[in-house]
PDB file as gemmi writes it, atoms N, CA and C in Angstrom:
CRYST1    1.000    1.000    1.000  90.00  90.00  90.00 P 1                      
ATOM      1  N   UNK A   1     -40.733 -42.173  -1.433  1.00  0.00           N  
ATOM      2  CA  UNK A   1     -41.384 -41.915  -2.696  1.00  0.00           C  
ATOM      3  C   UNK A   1     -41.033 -40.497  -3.151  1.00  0.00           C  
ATOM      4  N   UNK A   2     -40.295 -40.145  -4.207  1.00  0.00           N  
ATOM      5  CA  UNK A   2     -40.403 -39.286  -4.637  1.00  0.00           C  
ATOM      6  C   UNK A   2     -41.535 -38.342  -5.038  1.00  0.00           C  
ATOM      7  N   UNK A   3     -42.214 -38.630  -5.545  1.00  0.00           N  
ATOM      8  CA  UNK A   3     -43.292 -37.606  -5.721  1.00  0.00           C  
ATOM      9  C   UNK A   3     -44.484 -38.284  -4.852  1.00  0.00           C  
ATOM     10  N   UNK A   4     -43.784 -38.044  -3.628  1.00  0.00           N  
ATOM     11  CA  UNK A   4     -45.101 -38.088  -2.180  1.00  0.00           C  
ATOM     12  C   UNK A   4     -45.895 -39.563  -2.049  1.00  0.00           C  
ATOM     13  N   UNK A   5     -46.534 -40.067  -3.414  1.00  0.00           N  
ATOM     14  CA  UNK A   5     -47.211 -41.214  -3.611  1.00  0.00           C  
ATOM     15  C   UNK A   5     -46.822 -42.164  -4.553  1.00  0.00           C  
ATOM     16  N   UNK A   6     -46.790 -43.225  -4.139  1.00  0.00           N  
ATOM     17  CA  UNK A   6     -46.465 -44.206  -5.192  1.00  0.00           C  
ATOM     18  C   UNK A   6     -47.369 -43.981  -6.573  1.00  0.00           C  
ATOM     19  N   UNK A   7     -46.807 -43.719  -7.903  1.00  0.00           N  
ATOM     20  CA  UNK A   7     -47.158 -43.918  -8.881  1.00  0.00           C  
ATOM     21  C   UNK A   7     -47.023 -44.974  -9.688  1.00  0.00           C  
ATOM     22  N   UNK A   8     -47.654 -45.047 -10.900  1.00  0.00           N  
ATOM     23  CA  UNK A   8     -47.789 -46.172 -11.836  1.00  0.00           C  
ATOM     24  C   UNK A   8     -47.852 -45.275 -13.295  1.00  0.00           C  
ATOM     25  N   UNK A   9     -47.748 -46.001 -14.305  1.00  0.00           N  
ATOM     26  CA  UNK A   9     -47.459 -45.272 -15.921  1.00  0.00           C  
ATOM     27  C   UNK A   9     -46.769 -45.758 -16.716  1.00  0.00           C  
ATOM     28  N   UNK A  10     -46.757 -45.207 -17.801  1.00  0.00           N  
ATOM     29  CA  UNK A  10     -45.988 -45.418 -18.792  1.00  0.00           C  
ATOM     30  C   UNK A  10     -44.249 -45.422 -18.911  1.00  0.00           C  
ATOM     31  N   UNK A  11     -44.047 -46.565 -19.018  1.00  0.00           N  
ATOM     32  CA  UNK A  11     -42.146 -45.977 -19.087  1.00  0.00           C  
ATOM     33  C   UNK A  11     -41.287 -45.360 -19.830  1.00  0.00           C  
ATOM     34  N   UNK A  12     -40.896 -44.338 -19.912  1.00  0.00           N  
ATOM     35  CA  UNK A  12     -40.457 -43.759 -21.040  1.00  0.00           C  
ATOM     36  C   UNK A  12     -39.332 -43.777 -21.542  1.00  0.00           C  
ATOM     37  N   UNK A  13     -38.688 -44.829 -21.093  1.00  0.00           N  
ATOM     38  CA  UNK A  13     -37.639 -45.461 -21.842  1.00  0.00           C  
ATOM     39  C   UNK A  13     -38.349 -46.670 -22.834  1.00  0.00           C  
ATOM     40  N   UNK A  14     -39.254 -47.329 -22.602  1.00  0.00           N  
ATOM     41  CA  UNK A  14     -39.835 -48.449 -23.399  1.00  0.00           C  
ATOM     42  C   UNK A  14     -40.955 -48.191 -23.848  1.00  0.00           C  
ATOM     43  N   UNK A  15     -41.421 -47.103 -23.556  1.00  0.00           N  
ATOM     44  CA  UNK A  15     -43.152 -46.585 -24.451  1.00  0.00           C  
ATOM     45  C   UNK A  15     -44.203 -47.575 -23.884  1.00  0.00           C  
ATOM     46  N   UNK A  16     -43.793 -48.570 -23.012  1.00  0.00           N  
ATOM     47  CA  UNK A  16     -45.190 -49.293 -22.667  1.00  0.00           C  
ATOM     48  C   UNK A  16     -45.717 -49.182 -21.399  1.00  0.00           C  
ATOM     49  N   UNK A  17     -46.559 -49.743 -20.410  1.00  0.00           N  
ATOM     50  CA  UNK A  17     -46.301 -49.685 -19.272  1.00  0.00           C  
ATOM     51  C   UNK A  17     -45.471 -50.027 -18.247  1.00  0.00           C  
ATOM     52  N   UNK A  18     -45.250 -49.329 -17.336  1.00  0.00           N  
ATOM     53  CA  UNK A  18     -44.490 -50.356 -16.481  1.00  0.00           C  
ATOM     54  C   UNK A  18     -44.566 -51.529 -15.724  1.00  0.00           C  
ATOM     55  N   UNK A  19     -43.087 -52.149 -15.465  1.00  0.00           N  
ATOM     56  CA  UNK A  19     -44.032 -53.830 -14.838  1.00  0.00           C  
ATOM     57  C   UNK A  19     -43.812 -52.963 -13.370  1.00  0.00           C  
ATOM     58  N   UNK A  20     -44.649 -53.539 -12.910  1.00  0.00           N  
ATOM     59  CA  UNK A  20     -45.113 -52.947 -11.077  1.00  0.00           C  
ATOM     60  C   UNK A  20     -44.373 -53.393 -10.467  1.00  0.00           C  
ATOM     61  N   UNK A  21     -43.359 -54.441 -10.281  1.00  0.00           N  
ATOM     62  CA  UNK A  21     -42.061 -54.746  -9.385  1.00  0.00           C  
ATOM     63  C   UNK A  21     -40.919 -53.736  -9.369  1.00  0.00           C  
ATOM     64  N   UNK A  22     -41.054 -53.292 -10.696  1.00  0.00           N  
ATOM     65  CA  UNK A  22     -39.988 -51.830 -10.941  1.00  0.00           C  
ATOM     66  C   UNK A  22     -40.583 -50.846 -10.911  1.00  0.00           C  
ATOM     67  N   UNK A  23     -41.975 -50.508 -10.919  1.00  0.00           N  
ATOM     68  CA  UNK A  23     -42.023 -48.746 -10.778  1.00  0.00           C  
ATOM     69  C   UNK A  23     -42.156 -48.868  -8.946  1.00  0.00           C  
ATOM     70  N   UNK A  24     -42.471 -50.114  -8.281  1.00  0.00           N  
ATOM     71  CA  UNK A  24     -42.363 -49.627  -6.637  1.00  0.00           C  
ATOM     72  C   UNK A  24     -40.855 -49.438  -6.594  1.00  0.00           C  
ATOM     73  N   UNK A  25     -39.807 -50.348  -6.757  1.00  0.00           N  
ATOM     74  CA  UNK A  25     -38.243 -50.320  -6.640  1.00  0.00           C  
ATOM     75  C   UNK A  25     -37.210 -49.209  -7.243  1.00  0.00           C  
ATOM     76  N   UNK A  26     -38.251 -48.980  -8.232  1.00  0.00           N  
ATOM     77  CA  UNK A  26     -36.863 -48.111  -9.376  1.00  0.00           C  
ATOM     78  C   UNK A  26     -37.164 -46.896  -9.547  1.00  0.00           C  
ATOM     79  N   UNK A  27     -38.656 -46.821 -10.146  1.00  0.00           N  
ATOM     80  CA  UNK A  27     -39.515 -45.641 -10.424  1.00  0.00           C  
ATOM     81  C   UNK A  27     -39.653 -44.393  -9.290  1.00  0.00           C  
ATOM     82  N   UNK A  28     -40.613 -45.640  -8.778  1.00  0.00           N  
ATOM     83  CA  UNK A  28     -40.996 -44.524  -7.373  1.00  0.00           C  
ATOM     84  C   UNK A  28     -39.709 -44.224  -6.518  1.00  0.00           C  
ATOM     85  N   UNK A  29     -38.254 -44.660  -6.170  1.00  0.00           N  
ATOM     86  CA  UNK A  29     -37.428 -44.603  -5.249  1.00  0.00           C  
ATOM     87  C   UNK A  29     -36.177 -43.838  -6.021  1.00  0.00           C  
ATOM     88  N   UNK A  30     -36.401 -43.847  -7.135  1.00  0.00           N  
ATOM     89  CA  UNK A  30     -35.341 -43.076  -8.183  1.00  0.00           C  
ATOM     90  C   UNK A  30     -34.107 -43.823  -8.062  1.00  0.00           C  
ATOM     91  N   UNK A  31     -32.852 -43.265  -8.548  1.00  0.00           N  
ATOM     92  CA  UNK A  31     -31.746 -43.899  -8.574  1.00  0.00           C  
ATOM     93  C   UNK A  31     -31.898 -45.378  -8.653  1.00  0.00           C  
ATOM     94  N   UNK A  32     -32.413 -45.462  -9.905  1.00  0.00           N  
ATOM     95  CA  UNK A  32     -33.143 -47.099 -11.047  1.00  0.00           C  
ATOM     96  C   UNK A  32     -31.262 -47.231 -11.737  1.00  0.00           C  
ATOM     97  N   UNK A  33     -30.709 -46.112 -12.029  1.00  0.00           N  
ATOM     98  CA  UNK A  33     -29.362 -46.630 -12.916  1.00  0.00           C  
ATOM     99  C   UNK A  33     -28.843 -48.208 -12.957  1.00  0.00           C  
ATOM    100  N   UNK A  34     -28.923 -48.600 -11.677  1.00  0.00           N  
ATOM    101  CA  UNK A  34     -27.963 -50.014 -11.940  1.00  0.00           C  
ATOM    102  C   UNK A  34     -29.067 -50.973 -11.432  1.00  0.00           C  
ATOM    103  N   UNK A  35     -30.079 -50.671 -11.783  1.00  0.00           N  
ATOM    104  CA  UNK A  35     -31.171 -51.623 -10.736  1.00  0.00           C  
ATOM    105  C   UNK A  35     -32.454 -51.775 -11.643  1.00  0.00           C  
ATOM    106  N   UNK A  36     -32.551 -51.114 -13.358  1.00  0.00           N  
ATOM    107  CA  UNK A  36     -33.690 -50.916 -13.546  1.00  0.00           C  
ATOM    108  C   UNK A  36     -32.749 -51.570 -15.252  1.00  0.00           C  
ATOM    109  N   UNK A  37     -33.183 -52.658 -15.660  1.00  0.00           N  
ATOM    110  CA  UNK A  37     -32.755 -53.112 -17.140  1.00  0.00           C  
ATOM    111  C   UNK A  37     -33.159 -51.841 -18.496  1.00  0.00           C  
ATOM    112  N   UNK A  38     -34.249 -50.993 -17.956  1.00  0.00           N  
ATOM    113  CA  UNK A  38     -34.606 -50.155 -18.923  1.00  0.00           C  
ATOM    114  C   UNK A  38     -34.075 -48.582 -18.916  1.00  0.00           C  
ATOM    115  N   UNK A  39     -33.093 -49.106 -17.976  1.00  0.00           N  
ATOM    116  CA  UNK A  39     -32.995 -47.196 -17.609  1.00  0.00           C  
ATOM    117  C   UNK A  39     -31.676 -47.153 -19.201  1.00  0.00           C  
ATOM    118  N   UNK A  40     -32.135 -45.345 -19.127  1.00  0.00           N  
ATOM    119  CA  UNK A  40     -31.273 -45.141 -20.326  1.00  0.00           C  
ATOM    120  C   UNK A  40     -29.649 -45.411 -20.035  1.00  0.00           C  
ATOM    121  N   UNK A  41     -28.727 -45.242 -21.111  1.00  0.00           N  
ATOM    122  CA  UNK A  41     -27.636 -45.439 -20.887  1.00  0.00           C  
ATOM    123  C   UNK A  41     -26.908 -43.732 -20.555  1.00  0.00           C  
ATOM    124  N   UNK A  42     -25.578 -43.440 -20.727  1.00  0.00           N  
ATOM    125  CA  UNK A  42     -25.388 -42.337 -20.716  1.00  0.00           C  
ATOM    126  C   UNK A  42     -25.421 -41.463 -19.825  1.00  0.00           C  
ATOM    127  N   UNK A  43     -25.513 -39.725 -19.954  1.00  0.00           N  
ATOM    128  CA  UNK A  43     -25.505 -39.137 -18.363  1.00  0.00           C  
ATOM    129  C   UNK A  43     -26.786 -38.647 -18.129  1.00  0.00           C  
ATOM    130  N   UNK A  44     -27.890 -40.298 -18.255  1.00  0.00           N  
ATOM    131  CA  UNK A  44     -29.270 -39.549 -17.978  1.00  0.00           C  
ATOM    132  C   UNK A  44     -29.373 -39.618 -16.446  1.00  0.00           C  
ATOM    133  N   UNK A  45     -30.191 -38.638 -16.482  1.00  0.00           N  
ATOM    134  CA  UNK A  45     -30.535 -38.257 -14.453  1.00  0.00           C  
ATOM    135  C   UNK A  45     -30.963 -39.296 -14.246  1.00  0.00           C  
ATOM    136  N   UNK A  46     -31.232 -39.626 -12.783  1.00  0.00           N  
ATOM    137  CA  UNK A  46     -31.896 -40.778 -12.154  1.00  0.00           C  
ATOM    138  C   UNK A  46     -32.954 -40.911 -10.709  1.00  0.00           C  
ATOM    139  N   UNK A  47     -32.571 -39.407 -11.104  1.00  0.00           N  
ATOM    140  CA  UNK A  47     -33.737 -38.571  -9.751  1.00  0.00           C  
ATOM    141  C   UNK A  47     -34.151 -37.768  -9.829  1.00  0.00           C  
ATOM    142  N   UNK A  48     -35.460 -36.883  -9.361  1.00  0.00           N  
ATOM    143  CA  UNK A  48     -35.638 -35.811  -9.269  1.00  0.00           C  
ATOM    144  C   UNK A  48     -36.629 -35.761  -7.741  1.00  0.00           C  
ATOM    145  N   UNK A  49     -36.511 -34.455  -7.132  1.00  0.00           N  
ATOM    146  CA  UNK A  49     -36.971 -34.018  -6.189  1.00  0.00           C  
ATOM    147  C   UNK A  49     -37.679 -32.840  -6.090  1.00  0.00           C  
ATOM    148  N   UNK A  50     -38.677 -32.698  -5.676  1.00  0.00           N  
ATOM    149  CA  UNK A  50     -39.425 -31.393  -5.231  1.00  0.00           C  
ATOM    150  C   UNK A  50     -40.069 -30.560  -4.228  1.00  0.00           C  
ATOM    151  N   UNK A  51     -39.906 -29.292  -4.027  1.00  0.00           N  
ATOM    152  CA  UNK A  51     -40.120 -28.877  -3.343  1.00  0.00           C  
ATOM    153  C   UNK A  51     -41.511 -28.064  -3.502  1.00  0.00           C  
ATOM    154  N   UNK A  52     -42.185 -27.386  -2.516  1.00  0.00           N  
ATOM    155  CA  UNK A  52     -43.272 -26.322  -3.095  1.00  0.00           C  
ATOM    156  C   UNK A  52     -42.769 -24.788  -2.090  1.00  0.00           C  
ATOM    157  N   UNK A  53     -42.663 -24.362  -3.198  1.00  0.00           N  
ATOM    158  CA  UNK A  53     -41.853 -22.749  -2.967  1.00  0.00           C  
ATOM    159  C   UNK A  53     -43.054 -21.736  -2.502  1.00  0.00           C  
ATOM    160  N   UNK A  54     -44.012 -21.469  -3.105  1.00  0.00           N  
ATOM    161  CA  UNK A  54     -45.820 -20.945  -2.770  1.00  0.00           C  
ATOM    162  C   UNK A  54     -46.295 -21.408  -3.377  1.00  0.00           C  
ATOM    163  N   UNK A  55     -47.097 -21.245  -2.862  1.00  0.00           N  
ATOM    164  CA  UNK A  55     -48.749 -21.514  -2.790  1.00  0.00           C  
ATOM    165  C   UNK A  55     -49.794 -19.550  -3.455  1.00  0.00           C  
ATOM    166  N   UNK A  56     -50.630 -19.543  -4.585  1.00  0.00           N  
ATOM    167  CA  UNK A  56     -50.771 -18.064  -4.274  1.00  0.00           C  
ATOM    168  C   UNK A  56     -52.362 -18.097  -5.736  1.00  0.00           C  
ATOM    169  N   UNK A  57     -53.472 -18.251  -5.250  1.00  0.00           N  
ATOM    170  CA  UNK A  57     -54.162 -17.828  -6.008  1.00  0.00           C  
ATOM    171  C   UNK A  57     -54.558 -18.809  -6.881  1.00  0.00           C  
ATOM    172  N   UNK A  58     -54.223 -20.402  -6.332  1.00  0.00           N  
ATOM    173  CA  UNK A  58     -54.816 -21.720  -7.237  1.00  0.00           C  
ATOM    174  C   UNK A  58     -53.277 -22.043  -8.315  1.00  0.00           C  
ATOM    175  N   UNK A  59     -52.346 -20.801  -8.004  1.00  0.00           N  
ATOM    176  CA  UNK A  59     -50.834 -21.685  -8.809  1.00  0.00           C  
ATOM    177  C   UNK A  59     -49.400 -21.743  -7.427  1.00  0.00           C  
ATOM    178  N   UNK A  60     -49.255 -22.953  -8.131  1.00  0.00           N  
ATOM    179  CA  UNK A  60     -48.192 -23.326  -7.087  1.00  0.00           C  
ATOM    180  C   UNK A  60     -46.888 -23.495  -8.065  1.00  0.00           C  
ATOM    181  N   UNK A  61     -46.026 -22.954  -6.986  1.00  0.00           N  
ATOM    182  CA  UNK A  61     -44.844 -22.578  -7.890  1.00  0.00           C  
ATOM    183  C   UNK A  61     -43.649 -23.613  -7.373  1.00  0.00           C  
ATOM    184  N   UNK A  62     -43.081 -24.349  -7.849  1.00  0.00           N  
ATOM    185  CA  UNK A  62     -42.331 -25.564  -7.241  1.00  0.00           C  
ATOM    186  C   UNK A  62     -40.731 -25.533  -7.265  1.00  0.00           C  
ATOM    187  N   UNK A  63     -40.179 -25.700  -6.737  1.00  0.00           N  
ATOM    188  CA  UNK A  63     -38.473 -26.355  -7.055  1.00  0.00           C  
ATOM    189  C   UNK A  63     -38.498 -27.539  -7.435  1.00  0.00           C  
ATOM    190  N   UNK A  64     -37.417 -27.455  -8.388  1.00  0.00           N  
ATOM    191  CA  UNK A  64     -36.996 -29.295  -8.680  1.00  0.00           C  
ATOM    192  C   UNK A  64     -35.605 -29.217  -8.974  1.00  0.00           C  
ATOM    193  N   UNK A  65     -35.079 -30.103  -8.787  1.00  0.00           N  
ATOM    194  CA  UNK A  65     -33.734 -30.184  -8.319  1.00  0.00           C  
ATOM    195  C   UNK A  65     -33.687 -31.931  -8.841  1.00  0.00           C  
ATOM    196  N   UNK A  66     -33.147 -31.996 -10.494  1.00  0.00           N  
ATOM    197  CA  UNK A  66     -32.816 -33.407 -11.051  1.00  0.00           C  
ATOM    198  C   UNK A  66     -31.551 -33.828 -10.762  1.00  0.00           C  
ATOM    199  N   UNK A  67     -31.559 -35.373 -10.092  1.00  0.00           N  
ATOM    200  CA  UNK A  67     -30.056 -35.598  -9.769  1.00  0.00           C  
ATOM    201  C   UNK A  67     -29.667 -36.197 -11.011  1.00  0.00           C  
ATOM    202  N   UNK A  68     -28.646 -36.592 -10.644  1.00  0.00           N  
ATOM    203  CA  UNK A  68     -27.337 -37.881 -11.108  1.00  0.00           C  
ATOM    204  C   UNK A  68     -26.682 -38.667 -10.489  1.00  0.00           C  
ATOM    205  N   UNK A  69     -26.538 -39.908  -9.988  1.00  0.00           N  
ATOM    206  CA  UNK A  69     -25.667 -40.377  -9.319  1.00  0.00           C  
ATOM    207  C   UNK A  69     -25.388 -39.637  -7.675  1.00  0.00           C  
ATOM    208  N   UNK A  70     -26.509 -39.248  -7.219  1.00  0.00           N  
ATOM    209  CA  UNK A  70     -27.211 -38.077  -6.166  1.00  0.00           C  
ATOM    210  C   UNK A  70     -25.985 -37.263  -6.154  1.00  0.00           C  
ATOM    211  N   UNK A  71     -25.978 -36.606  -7.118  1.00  0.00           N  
ATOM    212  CA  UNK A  71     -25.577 -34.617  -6.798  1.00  0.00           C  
ATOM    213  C   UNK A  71     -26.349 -33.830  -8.099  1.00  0.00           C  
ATOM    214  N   UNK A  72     -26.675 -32.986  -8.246  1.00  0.00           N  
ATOM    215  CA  UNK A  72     -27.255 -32.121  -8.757  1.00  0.00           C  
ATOM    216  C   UNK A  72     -26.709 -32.355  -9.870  1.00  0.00           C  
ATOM    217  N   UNK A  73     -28.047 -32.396 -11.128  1.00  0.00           N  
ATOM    218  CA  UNK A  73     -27.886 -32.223 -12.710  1.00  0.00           C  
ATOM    219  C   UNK A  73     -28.855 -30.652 -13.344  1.00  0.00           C  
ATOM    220  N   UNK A  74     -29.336 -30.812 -12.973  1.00  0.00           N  
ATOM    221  CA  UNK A  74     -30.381 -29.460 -13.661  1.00  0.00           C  
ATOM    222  C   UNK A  74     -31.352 -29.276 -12.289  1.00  0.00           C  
ATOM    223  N   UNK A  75     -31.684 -27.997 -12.410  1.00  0.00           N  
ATOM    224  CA  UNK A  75     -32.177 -27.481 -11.022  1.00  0.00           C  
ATOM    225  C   UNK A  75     -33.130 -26.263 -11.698  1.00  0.00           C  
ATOM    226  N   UNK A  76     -34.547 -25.864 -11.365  1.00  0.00           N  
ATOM    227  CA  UNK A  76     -35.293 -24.984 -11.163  1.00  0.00           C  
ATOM    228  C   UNK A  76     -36.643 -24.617 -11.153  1.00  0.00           C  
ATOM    229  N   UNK A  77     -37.479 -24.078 -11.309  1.00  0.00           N  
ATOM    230  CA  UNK A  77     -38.941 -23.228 -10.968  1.00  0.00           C  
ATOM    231  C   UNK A  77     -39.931 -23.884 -12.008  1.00  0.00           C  
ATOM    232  N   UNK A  78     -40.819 -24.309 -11.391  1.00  0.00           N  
ATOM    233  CA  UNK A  78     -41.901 -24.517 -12.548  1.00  0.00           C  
ATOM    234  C   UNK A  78     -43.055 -24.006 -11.714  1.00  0.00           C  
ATOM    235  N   UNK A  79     -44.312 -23.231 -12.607  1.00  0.00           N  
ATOM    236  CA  UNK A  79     -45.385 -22.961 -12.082  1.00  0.00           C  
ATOM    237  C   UNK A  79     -46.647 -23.886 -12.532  1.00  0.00           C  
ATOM    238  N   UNK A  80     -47.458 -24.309 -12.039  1.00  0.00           N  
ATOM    239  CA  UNK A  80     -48.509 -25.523 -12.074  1.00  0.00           C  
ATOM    240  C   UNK A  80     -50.029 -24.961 -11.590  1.00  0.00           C  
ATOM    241  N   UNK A  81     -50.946 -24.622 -12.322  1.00  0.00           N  
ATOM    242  CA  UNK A  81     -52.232 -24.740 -11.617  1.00  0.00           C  
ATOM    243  C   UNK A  81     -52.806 -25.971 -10.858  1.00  0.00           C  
ATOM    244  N   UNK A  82     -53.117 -25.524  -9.517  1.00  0.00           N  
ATOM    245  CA  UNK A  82     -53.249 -26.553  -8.858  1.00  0.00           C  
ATOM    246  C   UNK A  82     -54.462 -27.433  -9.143  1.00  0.00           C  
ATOM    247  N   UNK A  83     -55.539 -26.630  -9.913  1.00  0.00           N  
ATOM    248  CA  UNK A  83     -56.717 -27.476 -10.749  1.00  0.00           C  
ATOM    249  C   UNK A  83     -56.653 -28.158 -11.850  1.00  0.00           C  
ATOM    250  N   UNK A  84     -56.100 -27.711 -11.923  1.00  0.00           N  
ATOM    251  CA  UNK A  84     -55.614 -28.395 -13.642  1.00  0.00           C  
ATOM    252  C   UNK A  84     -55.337 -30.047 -14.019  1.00  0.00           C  
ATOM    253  N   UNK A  85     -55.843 -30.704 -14.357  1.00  0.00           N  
ATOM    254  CA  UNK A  85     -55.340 -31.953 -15.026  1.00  0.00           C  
ATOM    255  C   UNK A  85     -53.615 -31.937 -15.478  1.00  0.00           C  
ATOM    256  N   UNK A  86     -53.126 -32.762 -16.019  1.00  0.00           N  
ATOM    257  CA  UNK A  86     -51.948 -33.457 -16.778  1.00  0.00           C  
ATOM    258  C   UNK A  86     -52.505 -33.463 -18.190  1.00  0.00           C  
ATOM    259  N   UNK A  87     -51.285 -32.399 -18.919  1.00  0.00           N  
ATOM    260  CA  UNK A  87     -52.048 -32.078 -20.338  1.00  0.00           C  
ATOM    261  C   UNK A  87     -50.926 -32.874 -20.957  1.00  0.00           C  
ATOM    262  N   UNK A  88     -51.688 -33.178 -22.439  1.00  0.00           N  
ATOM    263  CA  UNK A  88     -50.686 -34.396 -23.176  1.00  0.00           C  
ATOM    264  C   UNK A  88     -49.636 -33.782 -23.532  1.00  0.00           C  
ATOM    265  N   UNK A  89     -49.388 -32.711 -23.450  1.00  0.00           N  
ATOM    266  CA  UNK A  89     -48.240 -31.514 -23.987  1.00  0.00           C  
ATOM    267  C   UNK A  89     -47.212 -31.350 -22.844  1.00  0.00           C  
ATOM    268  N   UNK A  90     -47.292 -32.180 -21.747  1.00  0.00           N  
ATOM    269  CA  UNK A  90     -46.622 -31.710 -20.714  1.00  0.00           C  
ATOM    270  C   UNK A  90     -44.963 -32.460 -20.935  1.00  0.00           C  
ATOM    271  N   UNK A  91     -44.103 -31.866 -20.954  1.00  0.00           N  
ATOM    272  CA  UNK A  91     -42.657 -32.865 -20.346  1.00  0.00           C  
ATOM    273  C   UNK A  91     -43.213 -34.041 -19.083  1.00  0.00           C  
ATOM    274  N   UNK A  92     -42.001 -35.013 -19.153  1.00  0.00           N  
ATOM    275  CA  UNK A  92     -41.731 -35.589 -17.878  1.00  0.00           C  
ATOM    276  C   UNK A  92     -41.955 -35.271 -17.086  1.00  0.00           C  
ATOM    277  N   UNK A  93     -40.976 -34.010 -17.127  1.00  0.00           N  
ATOM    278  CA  UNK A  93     -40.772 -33.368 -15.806  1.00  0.00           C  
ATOM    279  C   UNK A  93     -42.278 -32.642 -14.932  1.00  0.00           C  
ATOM    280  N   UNK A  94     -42.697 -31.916 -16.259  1.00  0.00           N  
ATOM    281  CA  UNK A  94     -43.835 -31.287 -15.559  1.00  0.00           C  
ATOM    282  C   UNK A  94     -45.185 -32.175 -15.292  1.00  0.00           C  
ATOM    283  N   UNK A  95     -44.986 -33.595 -15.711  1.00  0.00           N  
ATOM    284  CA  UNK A  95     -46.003 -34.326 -15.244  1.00  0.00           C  
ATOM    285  C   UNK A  95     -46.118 -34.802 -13.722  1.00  0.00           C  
ATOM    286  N   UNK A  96     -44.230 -34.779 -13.374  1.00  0.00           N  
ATOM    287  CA  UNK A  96     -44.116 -35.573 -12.039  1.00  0.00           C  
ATOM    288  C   UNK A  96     -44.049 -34.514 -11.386  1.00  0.00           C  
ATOM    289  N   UNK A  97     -43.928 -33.184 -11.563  1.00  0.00           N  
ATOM    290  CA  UNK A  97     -44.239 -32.188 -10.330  1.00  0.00           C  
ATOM    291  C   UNK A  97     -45.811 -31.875 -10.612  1.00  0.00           C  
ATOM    292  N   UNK A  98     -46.592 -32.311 -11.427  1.00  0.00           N  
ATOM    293  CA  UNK A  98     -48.052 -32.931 -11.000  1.00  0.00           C  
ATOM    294  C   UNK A  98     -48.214 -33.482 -10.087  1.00  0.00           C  
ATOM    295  N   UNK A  99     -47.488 -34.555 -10.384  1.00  0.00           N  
ATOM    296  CA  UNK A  99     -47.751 -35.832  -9.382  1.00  0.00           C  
ATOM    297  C   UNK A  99     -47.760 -35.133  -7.749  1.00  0.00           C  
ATOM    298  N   UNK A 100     -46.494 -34.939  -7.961  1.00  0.00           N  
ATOM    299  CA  UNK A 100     -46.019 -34.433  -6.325  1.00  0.00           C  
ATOM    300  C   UNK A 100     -47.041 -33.231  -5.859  1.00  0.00           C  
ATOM    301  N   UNK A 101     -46.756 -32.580  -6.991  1.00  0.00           N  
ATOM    302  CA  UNK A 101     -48.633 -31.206  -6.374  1.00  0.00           C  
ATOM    303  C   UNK A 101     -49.665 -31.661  -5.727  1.00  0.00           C  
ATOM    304  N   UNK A 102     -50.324 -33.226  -6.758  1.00  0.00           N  
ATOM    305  CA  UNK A 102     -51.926 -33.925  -5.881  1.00  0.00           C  
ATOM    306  C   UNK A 102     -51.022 -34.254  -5.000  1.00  0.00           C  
ATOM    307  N   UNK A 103     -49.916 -34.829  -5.137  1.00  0.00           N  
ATOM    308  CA  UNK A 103     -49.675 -35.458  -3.408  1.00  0.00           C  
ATOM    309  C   UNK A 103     -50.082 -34.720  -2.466  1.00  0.00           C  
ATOM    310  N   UNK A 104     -49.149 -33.838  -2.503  1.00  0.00           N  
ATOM    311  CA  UNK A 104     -49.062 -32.334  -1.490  1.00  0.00           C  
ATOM    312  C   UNK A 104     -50.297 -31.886  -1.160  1.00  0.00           C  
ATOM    313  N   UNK A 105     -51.218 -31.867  -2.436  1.00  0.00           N  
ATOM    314  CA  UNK A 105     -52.322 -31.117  -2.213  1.00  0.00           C  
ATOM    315  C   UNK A 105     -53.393 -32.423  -1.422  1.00  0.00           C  
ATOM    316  N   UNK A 106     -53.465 -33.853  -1.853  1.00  0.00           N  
ATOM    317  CA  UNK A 106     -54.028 -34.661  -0.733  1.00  0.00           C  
ATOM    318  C   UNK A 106     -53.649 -34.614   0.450  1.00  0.00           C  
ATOM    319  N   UNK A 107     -52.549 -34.102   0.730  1.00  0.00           N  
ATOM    320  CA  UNK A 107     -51.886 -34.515   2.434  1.00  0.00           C  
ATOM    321  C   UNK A 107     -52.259 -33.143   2.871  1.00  0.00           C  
ATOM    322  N   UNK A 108     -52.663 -31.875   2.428  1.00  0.00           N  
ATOM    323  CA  UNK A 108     -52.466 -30.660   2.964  1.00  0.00           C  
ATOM    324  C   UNK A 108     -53.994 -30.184   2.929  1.00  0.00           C  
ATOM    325  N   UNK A 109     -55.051 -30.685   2.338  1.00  0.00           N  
ATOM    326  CA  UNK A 109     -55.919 -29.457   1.860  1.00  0.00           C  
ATOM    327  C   UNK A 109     -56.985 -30.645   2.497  1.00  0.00           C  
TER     328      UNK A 109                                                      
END                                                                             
């Protein structure tokens, strides 16, 4: 699982939800490209990974490292309050290094 726990949501290639046979297979396991009917076309990523860099005062500061075809597409730092909800303003990106934060933060705290 990429972000620690199996998730569920919205797909954002199709704006609706996802069907649950593909977010366990495609979603949650990344690299969906040839395996997921909805994935985009083109040189969209098909993974991302994260790390947690510190920990310091209720913000956690993360690595992410988006693949392609697994080698590196875009790579770097995001900072996240670890209290904080998922604000409707957030990117993708910074929703699923949410995700991976409660993970982290259920398995650790």
């Amino acid at each position: 699982m990429t972000l620690g726990d199996p998730h569920t949501g919205t797909c954002t290639a199709e704006g609706a939800p996802a069907a649950a046979g593909r977010v366990r297979t495609c979603c949650n396991a990344g690299y969906a490209r040839h395996a997921c009917p909805s994935f985009p076309g083109g040189d969209a990523p098909d993974a991302v990974r994260f790390n947690i860099l510190r920990r310091n005062a209720g913000v956690a500061t993360l690595q992410y490292v988006v693949e392609r075809d697994h080698h590196p597409f875009e790579h770097g730092t995001l900072e996240l309050r670890e209290t904080v909800g998922s604000e409707s303003s957030e990117s993708t990106l910074q929703r699923q290094a949410r995700a991976f934060l409660q993970s982290y933060l259920r398995r650790t705290v």
